[in-house]
C-alpha positions as MATLAB code, in Angstrom:
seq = 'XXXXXXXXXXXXXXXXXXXXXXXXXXXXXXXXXXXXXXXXXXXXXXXXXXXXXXXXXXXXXXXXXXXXXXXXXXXXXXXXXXXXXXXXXXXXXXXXXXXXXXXXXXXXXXXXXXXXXXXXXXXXXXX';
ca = [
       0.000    0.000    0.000;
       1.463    3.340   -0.947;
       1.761    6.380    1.424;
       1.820    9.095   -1.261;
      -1.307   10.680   -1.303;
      -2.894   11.639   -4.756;
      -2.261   14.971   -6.261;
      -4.912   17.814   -6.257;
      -5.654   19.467   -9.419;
      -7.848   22.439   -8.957;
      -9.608   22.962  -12.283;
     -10.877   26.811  -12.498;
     -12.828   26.658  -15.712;
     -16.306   27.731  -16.356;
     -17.437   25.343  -19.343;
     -18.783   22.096  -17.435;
     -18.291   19.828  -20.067;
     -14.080   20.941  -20.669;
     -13.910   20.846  -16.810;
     -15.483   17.678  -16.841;
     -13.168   15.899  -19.114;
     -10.216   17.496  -17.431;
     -11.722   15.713  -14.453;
     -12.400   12.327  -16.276;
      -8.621   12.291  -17.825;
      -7.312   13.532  -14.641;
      -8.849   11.001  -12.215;
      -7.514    8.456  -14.886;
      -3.801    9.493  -13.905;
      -4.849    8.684  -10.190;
      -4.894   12.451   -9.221;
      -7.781   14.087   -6.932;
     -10.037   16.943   -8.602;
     -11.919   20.323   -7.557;
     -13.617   21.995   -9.802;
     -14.269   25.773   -9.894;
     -15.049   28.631  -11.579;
     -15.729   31.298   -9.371;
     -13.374   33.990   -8.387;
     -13.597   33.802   -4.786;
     -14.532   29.617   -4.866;
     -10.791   29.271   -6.924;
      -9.088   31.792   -4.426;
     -10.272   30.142   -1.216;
      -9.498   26.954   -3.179;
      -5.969   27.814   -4.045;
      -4.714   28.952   -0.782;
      -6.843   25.968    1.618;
      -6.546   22.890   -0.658;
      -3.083   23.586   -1.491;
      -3.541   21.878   -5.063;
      -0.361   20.300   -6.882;
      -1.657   21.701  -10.396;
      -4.131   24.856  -11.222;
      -5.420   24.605  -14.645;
      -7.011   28.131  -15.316;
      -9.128   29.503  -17.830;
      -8.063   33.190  -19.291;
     -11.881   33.645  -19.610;
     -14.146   33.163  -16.153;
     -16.873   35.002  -15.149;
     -16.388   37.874  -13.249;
     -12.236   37.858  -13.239;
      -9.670   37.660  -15.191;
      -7.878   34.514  -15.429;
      -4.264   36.424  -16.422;
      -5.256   38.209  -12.771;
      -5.619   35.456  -11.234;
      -2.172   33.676  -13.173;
      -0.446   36.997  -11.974;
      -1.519   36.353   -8.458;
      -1.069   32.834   -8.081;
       2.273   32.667   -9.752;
       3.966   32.904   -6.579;
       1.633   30.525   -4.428;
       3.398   27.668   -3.008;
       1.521   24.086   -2.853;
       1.599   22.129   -0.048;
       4.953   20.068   -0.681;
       6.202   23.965   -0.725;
       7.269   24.044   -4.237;
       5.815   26.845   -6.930;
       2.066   25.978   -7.593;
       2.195   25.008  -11.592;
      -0.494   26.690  -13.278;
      -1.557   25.246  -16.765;
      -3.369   27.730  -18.260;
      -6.038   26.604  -20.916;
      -7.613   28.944  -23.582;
      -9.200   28.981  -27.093;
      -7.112   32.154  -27.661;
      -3.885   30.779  -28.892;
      -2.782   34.256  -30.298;
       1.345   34.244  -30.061;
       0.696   37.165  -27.555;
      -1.417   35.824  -25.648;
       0.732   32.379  -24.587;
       3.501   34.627  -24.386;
       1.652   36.786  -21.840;
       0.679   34.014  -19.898;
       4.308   32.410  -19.464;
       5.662   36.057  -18.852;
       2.923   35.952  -15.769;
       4.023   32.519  -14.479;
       2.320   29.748  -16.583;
       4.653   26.650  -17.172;
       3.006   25.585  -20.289;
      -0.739   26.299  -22.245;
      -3.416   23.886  -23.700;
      -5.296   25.483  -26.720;
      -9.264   24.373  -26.905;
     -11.002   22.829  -28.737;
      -8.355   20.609  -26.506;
      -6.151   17.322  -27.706;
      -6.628   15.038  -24.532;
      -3.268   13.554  -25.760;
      -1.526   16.605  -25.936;
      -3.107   17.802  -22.293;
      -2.011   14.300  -20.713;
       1.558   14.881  -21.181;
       1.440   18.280  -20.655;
      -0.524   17.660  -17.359;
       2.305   14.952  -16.238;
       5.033   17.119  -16.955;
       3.102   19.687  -14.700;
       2.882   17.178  -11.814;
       6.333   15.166  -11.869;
];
């Protein structure tokens, strides 16, 4: 029996059906999931759950999601390493990806999204 507890993924996405298959491929890889999409919720989220990987939506309701990347760019998870934030988008604009790793993203998933392409990106997020 192993003693390494799963990792948290917070998902901070509005669309239910991308979050959900986030989720779905997620919970595959053995790692546990919280799903939000409101400011506050993904705040209060972040800095309580301590999640191992945000993936964050540039476009939520309310907030801006290259706020939020600004913000959380220098959380720290639980293990006390730099919370890796995957940001996910249907913008894929050069300027825009560029933005977002100038903020703090480690990497970006384009939508409509390629669950192959999100799977290694996702493991290379949580090794």
């Amino acid at each position: 029996m192993s003693s390494v507890s799963p990792r948290r993924v917070l998902i901070a996405e509005e669309d239910k059906i991308v979050a959900d298959l986030f989720a779905l491929c997620l919970r595959e890889m053995g790692c546990q999931i919280k799903i939000e999409y409101k400011e506050k919720a993904i705040r209060d989220a972040v800095l309580r759950w301590k999640p191992d990987l945000l993936l964050l939506d540039l476009f939520l309701p309310g907030c801006s999601g290259l706020d939020l990347l600004r913000e959380f760019s220098q959380t720290t998870t639980k293990a006390g390493r730099q919370l890796p934030i995957l940001v996910v988008s249907s913008l894929g604009f050069k300027e825009v990806v560029e933005q977002a790793r100038k903020l703090g993203a480690i990497d970006f998933v384009l939508k409509p999204v390629d669950l192959d392409n999100f799977r290694r990106k996702a493991i290379t997020c949580l090794m």
